[in-house]
N, C-alpha and C positions, 0 to 999 in steps of 0.2 A: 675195348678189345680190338676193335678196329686199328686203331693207332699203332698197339703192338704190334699190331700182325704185320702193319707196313713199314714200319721202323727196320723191326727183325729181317723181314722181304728185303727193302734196299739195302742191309748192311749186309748180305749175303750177296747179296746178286750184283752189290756194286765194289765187291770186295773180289768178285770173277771177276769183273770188268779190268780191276785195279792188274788183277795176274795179267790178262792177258796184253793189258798195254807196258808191264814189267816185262815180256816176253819178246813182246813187238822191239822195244826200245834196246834191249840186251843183244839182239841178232846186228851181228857186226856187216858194216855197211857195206864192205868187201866183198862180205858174200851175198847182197843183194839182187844182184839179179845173175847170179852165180850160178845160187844153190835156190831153183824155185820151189821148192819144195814148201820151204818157209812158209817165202810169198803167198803161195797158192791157197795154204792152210790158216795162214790168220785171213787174208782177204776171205773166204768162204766164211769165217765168224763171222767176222764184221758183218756182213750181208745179212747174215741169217739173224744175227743178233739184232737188228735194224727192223731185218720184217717182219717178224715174230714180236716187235715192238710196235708195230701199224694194227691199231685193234680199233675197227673191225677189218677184220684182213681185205686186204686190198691188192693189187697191182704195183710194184712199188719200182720208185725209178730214182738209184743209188746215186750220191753227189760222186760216186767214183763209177763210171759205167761197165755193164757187163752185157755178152750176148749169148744165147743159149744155144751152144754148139750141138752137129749130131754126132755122135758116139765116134767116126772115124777125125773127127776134127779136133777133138778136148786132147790137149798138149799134154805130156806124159806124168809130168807132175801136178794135176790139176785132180783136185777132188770128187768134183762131177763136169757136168755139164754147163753149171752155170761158170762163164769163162768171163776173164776182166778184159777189157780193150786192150789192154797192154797190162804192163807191170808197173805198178804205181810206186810211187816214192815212199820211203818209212814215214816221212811226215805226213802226206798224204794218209795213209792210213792211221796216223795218228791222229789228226783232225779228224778222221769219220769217228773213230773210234771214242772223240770227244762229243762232237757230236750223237752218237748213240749213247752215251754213258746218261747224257742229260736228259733223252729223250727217256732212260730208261726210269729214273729218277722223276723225272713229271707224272709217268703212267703209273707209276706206283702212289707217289705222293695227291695223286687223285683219285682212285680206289676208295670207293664206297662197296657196302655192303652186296649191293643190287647188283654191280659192276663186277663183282667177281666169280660169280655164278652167271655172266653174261658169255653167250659162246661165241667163240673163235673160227669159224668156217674157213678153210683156204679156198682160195678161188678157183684152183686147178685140178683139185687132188683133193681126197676124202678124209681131210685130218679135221676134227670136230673137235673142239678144247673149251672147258670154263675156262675164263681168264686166269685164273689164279693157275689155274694146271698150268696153261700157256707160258704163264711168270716162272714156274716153276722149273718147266721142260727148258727154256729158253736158257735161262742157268745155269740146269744140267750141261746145255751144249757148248756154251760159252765155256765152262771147266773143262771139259772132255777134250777141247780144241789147245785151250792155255797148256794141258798137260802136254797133249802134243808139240807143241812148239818148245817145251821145257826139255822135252826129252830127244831132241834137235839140238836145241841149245845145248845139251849136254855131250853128245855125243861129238857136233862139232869145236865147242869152243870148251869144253869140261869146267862151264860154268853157268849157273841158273840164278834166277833169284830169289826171295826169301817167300816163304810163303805168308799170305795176306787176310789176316782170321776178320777181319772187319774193314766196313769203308767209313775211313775217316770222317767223311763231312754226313750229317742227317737229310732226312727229307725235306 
């Protein structure tokens, strides 16, 4: 049952991933550091989808770096607080993006029984998660974000891409 379970896990959760770098790679290059809006909303994925993949939560320090503005500093198109150095390049974030895909892909494809009823503490803030919730939640936010940036994508350019019912490759 096990094997299902992480099978079915990575074909969903690497099938958001799959959106969201369909979305990242759609946003035309012109409007890159144009329109941050974009920018601001997949880099907050990425990030979160990265740390939310550090189990047991940790501290984490992004290959694309960010600083934690206070509330009169966070630039107007910026999601929260957590703010990037700059505006990074689409490849850039498509390299993170490859890089979390895999990582998300290892922490599934090692999931054992024990391991998923193991909890998730954040170090800062009182979010308390089994892992498997964690795998779950993480997914949810990963989609919530792709859909965002599709509905960008559409607005600007009145075009999206197709949507992504499974990720190709197994655990």
């Amino acid at each position: 049952m096990i094997d299902l379970l992480k099978e079915s896990l990575w074909k969903q959760f690497g099938a958001s991933i799959d959106m969201l770098k369909n979305a990242i790679t759609r946003w035309p290059e012109e409007s890159w550091e144009t329109n941050t809006k974009f920018f601001y909303n997949a880099y907050h994925c990425l990030v979160f989808l990265d740390y939310y993949l550090t189990i047991p939560a940790q501290r984490m320090s992004s290959p694309l770096p960010f600083t934690i503005k206070p509330a009169a500093e966070i630039p107007e198109d910026a999601i929260d607080d957590l703010v990037p150095d700059r505006i990074y390049r689409k490849a850039e974030l498509l390299a993170y993006l490859e890089l979390s895909r895999e990582k998300c892909r290892r922490v599934i494809a090692g999931l054992m029984e024990e391991k998923l009823a193991e909890r998730w503490i954040e170090v800062d803030d009182d979010r308390n998660y089994a892992v498997l919730e964690l795998l779950l939640y993480n997914m949810r936010h990963v989609q919530h974000h792709a859909a965002q940036l599709n509905m960008l994508l559409r607005r600007e350019i009145n075009d999206v891409p197709r949507w992504v019912s499974r990720a190709k490759d197994g655990i």
